[in-house]
LUMVEXZA-525507 format. One record per residue (C-alpha): residue number from 1; residue in one letter; x, y, z. Coordinates in nm, 4 decimals, always signed. Example, Ala and Ser with C-alpha at 12.3 -4.5 7.8 and 13.67 -1.06 7.14 Angstrom:
2
<node 1, A, <+1.2300, -0.4500, +0.7800>>
<node 2, S, <+1.3670, -0.1060, +0.7140>>
end
This chain:
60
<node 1, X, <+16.6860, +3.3723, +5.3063>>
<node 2, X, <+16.4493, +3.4814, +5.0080>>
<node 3, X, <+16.1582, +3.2317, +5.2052>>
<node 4, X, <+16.1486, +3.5312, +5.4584>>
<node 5, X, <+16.0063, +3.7577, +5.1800>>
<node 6, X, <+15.7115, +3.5957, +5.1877>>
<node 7, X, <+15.7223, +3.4117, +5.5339>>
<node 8, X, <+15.7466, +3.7523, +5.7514>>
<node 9, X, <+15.4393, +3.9106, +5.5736>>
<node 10, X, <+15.2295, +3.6061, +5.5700>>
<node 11, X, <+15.2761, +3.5822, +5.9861>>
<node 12, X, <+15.2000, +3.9515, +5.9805>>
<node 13, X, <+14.8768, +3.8964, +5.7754>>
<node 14, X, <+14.7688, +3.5743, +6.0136>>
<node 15, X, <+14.8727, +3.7610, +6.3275>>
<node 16, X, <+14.6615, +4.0771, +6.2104>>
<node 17, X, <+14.3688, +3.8287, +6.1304>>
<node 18, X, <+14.3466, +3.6859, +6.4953>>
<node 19, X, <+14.3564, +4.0038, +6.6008>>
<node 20, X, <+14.0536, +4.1260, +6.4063>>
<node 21, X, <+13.8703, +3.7939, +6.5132>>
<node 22, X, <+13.9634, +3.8208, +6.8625>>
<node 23, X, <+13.8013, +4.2204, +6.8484>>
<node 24, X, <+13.4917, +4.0935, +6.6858>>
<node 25, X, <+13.4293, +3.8226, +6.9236>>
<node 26, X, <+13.5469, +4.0604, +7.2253>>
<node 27, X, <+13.2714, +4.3709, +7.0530>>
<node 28, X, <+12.9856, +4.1291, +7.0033>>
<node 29, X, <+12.9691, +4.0130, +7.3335>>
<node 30, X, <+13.1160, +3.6813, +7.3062>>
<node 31, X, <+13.3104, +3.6913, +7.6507>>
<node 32, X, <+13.0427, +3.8724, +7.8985>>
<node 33, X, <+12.9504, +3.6131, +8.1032>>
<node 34, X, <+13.2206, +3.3152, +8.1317>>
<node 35, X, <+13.0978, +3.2027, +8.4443>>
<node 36, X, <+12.7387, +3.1181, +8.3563>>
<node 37, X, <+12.8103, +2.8502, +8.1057>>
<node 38, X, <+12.9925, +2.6918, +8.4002>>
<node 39, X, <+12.7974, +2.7064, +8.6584>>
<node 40, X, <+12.4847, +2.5605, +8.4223>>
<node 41, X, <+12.5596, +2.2372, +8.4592>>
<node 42, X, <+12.5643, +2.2301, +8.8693>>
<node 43, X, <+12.1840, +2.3249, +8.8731>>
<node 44, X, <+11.8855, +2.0940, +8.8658>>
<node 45, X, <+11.6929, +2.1103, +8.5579>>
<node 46, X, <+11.2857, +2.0928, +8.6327>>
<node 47, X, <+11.1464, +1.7472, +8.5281>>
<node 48, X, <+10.9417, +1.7667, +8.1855>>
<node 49, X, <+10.6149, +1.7043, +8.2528>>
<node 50, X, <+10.4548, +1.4498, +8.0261>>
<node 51, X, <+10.2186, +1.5416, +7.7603>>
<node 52, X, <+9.8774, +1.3870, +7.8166>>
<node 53, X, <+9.7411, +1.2255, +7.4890>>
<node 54, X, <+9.3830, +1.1092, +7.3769>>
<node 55, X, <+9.3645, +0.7429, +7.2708>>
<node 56, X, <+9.1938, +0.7132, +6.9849>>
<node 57, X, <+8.8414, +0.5480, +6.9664>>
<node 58, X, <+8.8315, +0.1737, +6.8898>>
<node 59, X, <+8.5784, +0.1280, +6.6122>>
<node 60, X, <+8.3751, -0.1559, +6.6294>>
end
C-alpha cells in the first residue's frame, strides 16, 4: 500500500501534464481546420512545369 504514496501523485502530475499539452495545442491553433488536411489529398496537384536549361557550348 505505501507504492500508492508515490503512484497517486505521479498519475496526478502526468494527468495534469496532458492537460497542459492538450490546452497549448488547443490555444495555438493546432485543431482549426481538421478537415483540410483531409480533403488535400482528393485534389489534383498542377503539373510542374519543367525548367528550361541552356546547353553549354561545345568548344572546338
Amino acid at each position: 500500500m505505501e507504492i500508492l504514496h508515490i503512484a497517486v501523485p505521479a498519475a496526478i502530475l502526468l494527468v495534469a501534464f496532458a492537460i497542459g499539452i492538450f490546452w497549448w495545442a488547443v490555444r495555438h491553433g493546432q485543431f482549426d481546420d481538421l478537415e483540410r488536411q483531409g480533403m488535400n489529398i482528393l485534389l489534383d496537384e498542377e503539373p510542374k512545369k519543367a525548367k528550361k536549361t541552356k546547353k553549354p557550348d561545345a568548344e572546338s
